[in-house]
ZAMARGU-4260 file (C-alpha; in steps of 0.2 Angstrom, whole numbers, plus 5000, padded with zeros to 4 digits):
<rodrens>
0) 5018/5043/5012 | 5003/5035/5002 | 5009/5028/4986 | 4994/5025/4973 | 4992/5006/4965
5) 4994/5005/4948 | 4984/4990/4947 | 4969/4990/4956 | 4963/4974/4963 | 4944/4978/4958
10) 4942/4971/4943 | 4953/4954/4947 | 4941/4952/4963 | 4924/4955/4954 | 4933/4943/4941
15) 4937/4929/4954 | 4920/4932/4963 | 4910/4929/4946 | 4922/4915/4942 | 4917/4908/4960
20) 4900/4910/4960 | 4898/4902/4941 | 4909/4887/4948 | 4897/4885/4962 | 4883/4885/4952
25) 4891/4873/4941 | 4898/4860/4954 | 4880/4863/4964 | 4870/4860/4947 | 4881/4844/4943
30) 4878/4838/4961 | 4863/4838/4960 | 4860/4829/4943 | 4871/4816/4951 | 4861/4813/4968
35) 4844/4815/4956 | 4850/4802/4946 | 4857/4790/4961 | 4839/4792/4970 | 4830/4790/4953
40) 4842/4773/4952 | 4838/4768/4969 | 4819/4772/4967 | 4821/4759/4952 | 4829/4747/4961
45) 4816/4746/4973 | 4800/4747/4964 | 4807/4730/4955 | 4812/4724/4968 | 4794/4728/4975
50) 4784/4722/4960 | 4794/4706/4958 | 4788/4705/4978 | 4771/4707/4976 | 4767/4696/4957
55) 4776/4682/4970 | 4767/4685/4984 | 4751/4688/4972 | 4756/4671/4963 | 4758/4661/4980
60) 4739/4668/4986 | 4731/4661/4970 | 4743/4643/4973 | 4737/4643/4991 | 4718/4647/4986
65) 4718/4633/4972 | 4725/4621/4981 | 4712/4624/4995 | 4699/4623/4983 | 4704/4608/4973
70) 4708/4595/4988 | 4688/4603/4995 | 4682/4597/4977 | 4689/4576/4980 | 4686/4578/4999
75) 4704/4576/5003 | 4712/4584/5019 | 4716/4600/5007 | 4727/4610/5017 | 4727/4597/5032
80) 4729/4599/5049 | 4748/4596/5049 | 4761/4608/5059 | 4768/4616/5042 | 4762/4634/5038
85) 4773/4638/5022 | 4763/4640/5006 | 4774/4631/4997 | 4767/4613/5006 | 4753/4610/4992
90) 4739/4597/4998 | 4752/4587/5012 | 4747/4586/5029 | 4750/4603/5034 | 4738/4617/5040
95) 4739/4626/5024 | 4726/4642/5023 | 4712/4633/5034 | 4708/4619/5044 | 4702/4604/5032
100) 4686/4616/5029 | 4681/4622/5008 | 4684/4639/5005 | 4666/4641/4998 | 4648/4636/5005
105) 4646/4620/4995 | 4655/4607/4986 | 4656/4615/4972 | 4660/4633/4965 | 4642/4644/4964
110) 4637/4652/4947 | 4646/4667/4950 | 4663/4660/4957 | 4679/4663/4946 | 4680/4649/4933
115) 4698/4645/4938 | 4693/4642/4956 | 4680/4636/4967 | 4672/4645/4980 | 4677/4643/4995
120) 4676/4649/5013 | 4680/4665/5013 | 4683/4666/5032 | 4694/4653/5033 | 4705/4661/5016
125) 4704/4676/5027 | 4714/4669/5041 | 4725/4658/5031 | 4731/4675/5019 | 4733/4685/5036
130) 4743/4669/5043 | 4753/4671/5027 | 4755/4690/5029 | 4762/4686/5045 | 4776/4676/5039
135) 4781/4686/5025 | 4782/4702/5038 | 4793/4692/5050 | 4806/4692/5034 | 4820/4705/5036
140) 4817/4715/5018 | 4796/4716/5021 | 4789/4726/5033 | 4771/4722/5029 | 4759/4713/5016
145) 4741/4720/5013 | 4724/4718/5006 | 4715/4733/5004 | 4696/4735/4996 | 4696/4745/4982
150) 4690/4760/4992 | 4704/4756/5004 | 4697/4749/5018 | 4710/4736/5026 | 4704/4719/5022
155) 4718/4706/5026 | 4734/4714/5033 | 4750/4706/5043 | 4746/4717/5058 | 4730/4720/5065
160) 4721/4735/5059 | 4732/4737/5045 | 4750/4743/5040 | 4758/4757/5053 | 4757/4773/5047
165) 4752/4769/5031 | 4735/4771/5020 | 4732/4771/5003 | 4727/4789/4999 | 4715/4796/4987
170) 4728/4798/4973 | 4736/4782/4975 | 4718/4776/4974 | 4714/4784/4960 | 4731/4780/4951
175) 4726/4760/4955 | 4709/4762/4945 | 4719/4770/4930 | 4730/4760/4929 | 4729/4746/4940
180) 4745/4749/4953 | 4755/4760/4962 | 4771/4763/4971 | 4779/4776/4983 | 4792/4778/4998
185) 4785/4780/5015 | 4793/4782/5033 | 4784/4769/5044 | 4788/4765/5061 | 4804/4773/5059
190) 4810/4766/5043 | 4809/4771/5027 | 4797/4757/5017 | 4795/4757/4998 | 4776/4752/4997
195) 4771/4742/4978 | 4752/4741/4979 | 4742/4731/4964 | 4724/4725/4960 | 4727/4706/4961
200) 4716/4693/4951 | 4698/4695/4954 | 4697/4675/4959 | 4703/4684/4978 | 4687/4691/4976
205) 4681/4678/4990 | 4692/4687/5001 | 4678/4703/5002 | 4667/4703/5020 | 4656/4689/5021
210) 4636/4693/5022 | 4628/4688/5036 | 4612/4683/5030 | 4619/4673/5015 | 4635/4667/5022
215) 4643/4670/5004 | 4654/4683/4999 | 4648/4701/4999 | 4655/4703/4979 | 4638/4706/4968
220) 4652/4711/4953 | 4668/4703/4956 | 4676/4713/4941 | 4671/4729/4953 | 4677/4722/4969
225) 4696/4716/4965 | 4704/4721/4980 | 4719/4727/4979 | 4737/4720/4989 | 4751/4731/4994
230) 4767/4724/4999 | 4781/4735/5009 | 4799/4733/5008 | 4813/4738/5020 | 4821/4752/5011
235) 4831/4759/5025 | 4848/4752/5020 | 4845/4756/5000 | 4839/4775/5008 | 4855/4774/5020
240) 4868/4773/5006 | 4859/4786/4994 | 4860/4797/5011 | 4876/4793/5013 | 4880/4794/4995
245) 4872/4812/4995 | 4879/4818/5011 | 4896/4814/5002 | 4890/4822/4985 | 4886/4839/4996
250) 4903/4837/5006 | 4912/4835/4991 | 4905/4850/4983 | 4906/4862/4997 | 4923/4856/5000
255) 4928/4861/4980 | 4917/4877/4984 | 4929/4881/5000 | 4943/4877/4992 | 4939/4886/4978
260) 4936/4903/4990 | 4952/4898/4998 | 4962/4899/4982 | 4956/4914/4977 | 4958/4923/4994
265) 4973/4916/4993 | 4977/4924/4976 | 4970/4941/4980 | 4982/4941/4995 | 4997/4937/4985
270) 4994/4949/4972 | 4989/4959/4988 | 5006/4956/4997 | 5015/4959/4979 | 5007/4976/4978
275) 5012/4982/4995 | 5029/4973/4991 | 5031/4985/4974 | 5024/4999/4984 | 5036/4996/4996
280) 5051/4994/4987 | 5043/5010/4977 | 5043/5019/4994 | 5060/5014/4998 | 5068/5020/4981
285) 5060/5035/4981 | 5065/5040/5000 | 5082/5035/4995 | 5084/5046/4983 | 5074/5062/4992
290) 5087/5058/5006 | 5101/5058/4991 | 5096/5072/4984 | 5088/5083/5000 | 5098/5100/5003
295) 5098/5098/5018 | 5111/5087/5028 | 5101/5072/5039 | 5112/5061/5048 | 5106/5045/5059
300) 5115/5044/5079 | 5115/5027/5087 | 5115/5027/5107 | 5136/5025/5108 | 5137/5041/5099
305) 5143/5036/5083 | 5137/5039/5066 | 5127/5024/5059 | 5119/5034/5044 | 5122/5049/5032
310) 5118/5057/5015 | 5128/5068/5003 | 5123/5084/5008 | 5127/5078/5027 | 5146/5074/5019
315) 5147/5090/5009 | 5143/5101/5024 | 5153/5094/5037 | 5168/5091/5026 | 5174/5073/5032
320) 5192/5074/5025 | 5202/5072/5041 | 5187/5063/5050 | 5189/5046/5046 | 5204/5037/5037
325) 5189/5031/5023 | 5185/5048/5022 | 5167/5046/5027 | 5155/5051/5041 | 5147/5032/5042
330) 5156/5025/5059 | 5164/5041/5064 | 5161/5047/5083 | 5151/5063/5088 | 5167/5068/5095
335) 5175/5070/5080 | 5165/5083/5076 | 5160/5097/5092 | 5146/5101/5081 | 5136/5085/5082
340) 5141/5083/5098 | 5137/5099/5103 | 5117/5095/5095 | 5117/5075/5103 | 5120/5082/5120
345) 5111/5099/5120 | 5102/5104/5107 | 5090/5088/5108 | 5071/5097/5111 | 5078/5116/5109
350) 5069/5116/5089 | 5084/5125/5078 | 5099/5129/5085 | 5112/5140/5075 | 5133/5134/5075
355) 5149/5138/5067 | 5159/5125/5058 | 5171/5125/5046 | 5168/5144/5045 | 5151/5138/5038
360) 5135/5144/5048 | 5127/5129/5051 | 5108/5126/5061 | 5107/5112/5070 | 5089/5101/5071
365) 5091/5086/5084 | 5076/5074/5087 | 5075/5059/5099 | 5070/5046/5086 | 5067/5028/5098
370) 5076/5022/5114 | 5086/5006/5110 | 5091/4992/5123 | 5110/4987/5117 | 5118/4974/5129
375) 5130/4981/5143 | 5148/4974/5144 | 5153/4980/5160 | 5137/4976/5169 | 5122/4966/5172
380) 5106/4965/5161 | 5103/4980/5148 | 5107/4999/5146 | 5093/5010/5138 | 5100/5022/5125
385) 5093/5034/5112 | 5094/5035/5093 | 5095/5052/5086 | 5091/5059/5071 | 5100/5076/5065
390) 5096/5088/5053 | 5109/5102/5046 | 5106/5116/5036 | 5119/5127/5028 | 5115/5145/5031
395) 5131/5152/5024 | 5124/5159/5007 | 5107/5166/5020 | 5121/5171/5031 | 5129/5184/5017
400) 5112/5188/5012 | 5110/5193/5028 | 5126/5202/5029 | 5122/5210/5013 | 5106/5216/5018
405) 5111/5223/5034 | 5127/5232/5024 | 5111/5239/5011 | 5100/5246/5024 | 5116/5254/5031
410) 5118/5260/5013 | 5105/5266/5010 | 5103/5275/5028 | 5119/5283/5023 | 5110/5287/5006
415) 5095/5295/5013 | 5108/5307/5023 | 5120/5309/5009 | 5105/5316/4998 | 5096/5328/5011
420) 5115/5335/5015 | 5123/5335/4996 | 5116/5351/4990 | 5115/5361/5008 | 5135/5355/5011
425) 5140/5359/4990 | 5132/5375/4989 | 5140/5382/5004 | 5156/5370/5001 | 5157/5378/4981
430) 5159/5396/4990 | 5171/5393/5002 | 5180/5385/4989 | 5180/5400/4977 | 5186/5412/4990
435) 5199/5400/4994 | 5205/5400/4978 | 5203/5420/4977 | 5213/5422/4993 | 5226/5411/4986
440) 5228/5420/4970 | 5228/5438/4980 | 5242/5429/4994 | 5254/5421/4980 | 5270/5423/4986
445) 5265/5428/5003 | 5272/5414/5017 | 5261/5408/5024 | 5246/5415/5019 | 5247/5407/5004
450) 5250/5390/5012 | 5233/5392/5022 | 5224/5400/5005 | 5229/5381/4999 | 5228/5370/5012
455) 5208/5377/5011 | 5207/5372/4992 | 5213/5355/4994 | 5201/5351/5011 | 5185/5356/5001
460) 5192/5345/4986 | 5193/5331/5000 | 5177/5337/5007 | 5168/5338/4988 | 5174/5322/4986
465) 5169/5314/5001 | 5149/5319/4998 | 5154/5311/4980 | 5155/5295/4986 | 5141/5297/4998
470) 5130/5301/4985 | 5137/5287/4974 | 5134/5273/4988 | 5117/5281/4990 | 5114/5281/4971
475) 5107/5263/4962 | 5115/5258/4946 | 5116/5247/4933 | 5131/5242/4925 | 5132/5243/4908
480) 5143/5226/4904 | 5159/5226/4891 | 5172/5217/4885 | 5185/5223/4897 | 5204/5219/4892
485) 5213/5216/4908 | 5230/5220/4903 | 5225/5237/4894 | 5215/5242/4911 | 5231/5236/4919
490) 5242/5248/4908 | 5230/5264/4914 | 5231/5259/4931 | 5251/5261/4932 | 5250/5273/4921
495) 5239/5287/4935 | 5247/5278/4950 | 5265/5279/4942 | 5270/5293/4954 | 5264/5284/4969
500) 5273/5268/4964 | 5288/5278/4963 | 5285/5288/4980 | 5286/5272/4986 | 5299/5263/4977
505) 5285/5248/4972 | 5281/5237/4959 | 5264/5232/4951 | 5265/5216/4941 | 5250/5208/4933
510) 5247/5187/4932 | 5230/5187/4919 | 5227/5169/4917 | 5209/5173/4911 | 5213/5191/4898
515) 5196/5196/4898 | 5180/5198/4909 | 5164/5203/4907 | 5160/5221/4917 | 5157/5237/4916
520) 5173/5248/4912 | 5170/5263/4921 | 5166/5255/4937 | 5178/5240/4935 | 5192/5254/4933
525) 5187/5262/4949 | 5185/5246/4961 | 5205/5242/4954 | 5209/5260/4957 | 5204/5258/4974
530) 5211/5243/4978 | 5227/5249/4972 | 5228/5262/4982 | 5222/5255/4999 | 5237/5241/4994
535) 5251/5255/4990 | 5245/5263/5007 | 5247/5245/5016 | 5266/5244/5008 | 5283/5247/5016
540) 5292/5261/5013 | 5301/5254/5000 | 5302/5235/4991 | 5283/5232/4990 | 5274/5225/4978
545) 5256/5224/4970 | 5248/5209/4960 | 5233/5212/4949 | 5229/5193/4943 | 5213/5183/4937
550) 5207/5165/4934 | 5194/5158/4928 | 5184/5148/4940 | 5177/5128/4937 | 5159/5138/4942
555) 5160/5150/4925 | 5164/5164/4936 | 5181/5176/4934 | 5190/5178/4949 | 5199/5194/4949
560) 5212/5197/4963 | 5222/5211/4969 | 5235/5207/4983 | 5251/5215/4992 | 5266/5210/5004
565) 5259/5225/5016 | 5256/5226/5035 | 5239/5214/5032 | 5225/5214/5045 | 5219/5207/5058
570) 5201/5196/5061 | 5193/5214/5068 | 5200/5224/5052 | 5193/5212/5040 | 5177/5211/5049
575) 5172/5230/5050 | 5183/5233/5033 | 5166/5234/5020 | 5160/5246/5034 | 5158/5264/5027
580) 5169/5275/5037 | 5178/5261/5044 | 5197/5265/5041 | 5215/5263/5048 | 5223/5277/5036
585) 5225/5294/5044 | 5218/5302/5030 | 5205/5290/5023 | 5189/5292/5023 | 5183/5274/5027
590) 5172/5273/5009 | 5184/5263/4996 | 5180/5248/5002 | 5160/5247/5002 | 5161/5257/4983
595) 5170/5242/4977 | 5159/5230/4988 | 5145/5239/4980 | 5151/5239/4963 | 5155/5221/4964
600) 5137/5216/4970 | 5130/5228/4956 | 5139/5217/4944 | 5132/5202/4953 | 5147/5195/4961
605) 5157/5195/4980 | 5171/5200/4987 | 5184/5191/5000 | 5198/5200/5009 | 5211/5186/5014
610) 5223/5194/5025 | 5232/5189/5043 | 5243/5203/5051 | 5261/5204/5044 | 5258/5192/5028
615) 5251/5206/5017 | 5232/5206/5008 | 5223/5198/4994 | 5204/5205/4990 | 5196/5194/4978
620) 5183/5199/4964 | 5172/5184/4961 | 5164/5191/4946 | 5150/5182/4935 | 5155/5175/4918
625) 5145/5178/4902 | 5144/5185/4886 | 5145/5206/4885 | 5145/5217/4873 | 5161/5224/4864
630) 5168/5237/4870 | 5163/5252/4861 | 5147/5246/4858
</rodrens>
């Protein structure tokens, strides 16, 4: 059975799923203002870094070059010929940029050199700044050092033919004539270098190609021709940690994001699992209290044959007292009960199976339900079983409807007779009669004509009366409901029977707990009258006696109760004793009983013969209570 959710989970999984996505977005836009900000910081680092590089290395050139040019000017070694190549070795005995020669053609500085320094050899500066480069590219933290002409051709560089993968492009051109430097992070020879280009002083002017034909500098406008030096620094392990710092960053946050997901799935499943949990229990409740409530008994039969399972209606069919000490079917055996027992062993797969018990009319329903494996005490390894499920339906109440129906379509086949032959046997019946009567007045006094003229009255009376009550079993009717005072009916009753009471010497007491009941007088009258007489028929001869009692019931209904100390009757008698025409008296004509059957079901009620041969009769009138009309009405 589907049981519906009261509280849909839609709305708290698009909630979740908004809350999810706006937290991503969040944490994502967060993380990446963080890893902007720690590459902008890393990006700052190394362009000081690179510019503080490249004034130095700018600043060590113009040393080198000065020097050079002031020990040309007093002829002294300059930049000797000694084994030291560091810049930093002034005018000692070192090689310095060149080999003892002046940096310009003469001994002293042309009319367009730079008024801060002499010309000098632009060749040899050439080899002494590449000489240099060299040494600064051999340092860890600088890949290479540059001199580019300021259309970026490669003038002086530390390797030959200039930097590895690197050229000054247009725009860092252009951005150099704006505003005289440049940065920018390349990847070159597999590392990543962080390249600070500048245009230096123009006194490294001398460094531009030498013409041929002159032997002086190819600079007509120094201003114009200031080369330009880059220097690159090793950026890789700066770059490694942002990496490292931005692979964490993303981890970080997809981790949160995950986590995030996960607690939220985790949630809907809870809220899930307490739904289904509620259903359940739901489910349960209300199948326990169907099975409570159901009409129908349903009982539960583990493999050993016992009862492990029962409801109410199974208890108020089967009637435990007796069964078990407690009083209850839960633990009790099949055996106990030949009804179950007859269901568990054969009517398993036969569908409905009708049985008596407890003078109820039971039908039997008996399903295999699953095979169980219970351990086996007397033997190795397992015993299969089978759990059944039984289902019991009381039919008793259908049963008499049955019954009831049957006795009506006899009724009423009995009717359909009684009205084709009432008027073609009274109009024949009303002459004999009459002549009967004729004869007997004409043979008074004459024995035994007269006998006979009499005996012929008194056999149509008994015929007359006999179509009477055909055609009242035949005939529908409504009774018309009073106020009936038992004790007054009672007093009529003795008082048209009082010569049969007398003929056999009996007694007719009354015991009216309940005074009064709700009937119709007439037909009440006769269903008494009849059951009085049946009862002074069953009598002895002499010292009977005949009980008219009533009670009320605990269901509203009055129970009125005629009984005798007569011969009683057997199971057969009381079987076929509502039967029209069904009779044990010599005289009788088998229809008293089903009138008052009849009569009784007109007024809604049943009747019940209790009765066993030799312990006399009791026929009970289980009429409806309610409210009637006073009599007289």
């Amino acid at each position: 059975m589907d049981i519906s959710s009261r509280q849909p989970h839609t709305n708290l999984l698009l909630i979740g799923a908004l809350t999810l996505i706006f937290l991503g977005a969040g944490l994502s836009f967060l993380t990446w203002q963080n890893v902007r900000r720690q590459e902008a910081a890393v990006l700052e680092h190394l362009d000081l870094a690179s510019r503080v590089i490249l004034r130095g290395v700018e600043g060590n050139l113009m040393r080198e070059l000065r020097i050079r040019a002031m020990g040309r000017m007093h002829g002294g070694p300059g930049m000797g010929s000694g084994p030291g190549r560091g810049m930093g070795q002034g005018m000692g005995p070192g090689r310095g940029l060149g080999s003892g020669r002046g940096l310009g053609p003469g001994p002293g500085p042309g009319p367009e050199a730079d008024p801060e320094l002499p010309a000098l050899d632009a060749e040899t500066s050439r080899a002494r700044v590449q000489e240099l480069f060299r040494d600064l590219a051999e340092s860890e933290d600088i890949v290479f050092a540059a001199l580019y002409s300021p259309d970026g051709a490669v003038m002086v560089a530390s390797q030959e033919g200039g930097p590895t993968d690197f050229r000054l492009h247009p725009a860092a051109l252009a951005a150099l004539g704006q505003m005289g430097e440049w940065s920018g992070l390349y990847a070159a020879a597999g590392k990543d270098v962080y390249v600070a280009a500048g245009r230096v002083r123009s006194g490294l002017a001398i460094l531009c190609p030498t013409d041929r034909l002159t032997g002086r500098p190819d600079c007509p406008d120094p201003q114009a021709s200031i080369p330009v030096l880059a220097v690159g620094i090793n950026a890789s392990r700066h770059m490694a940690q942002f990496r490292t710092y931005r692979r964490a960053a993303l981890l970080q946050t997809g981790y949160l994001l995950v986590s995030a997901a996960l607690l939220l799935g985790l949630a809907y499943a809870t809220l899930r699992r307490r739904e289904r949990d509620r259903a359940l229990r739901h489910l349960e409740r209300f199948h326990s209290k169907l099975l409570d409530t159901m009409p129908d008994g349903l009982l539960t039969v583990d493999p050993e044959g016992r009862i492990s399972a029962a409801n109410p209606a199974a208890r108020a069919i089967l009637d435990v007292a007796g069964i078990n000490p407690d009083r209850d079917l839960v633990g009790a055996a099949c055996t106990d009960l030949p009804v179950l027992k007859q269901a568990v062993e054969s009517a398993a797969g036969q569908g409905w199976v009708s049985a008596e018990h407890a003078g109820r009319s039971l039908e039997v329903l008996c399903l295999p339900v699953r095979e169980v494996r219970e351990p086996c005490d007397s033997c190795d390894g397992r015993q299969a079983g089978t759990e059944h499920l039984v289902l019991l339906r009381d039919r008793t109440p259908i049963a008499a409807l049955e019954r009831d129906l049957a006795e009506a379509r006899k009724l009423a086949a009995i009717g359909r007779l009684a009205a084709g032959l009432a008027h073609e046997i009274r109009n024949p019946l009303s002459a004999l009669r009459g002549f009967a009567q004729f004869f007997a007045g004409k043979l008074k006094g004459q024995k035994p004509e007269e006998d006979y003229a009499a005996t012929m009255v008194r056999e149509a009376d008994r015929l007359d009366k006999v179509v009477g009550d055909l055609l009242y079993l035949s005939r529908p009717r409504t009774p018309e409901r009073r106020d009936v005072d038992l004790d007054a009916l009672a007093r009529e009753l003795a008082t048209l029977l009082s010569l049969d009471l007398e003929r056999k010497a009996a007694t007719l007491r009354t015991d009216f707990a309940a005074p009064r009941v709700s009937a119709d007088p007439d037909l009440l009258k006769q269903a008494l009258l009849n059951l009085v007489i049946n009862s002074l028929d069953a009598l002895p001869e002499t010292g009977g006696e005949i009980v008219l009692g009533s009670r009320a019931l605990a269901d509203g209904r009055i129970e009125l109760a005629v009984s005798d100390n007569g011969r009683g009757m057997d199971e057969a008698e009381r079987e076929q004793a509502l039967e029209p025409f069904s009779t044990t008296k010599k005289k009788g004509t088998g229809l008293g009983l089903p009138i008052v059957h009849k009569i009784v079901r007109d007024h809604g009620g049943t009747l019940e013969i209790l009765s066993a041969p030799g312990e006399g009769a009791k026929v009970r009138l289980l009429l409806p209570g309610g409210t009637a009309a006073p009599e007289g009405a």
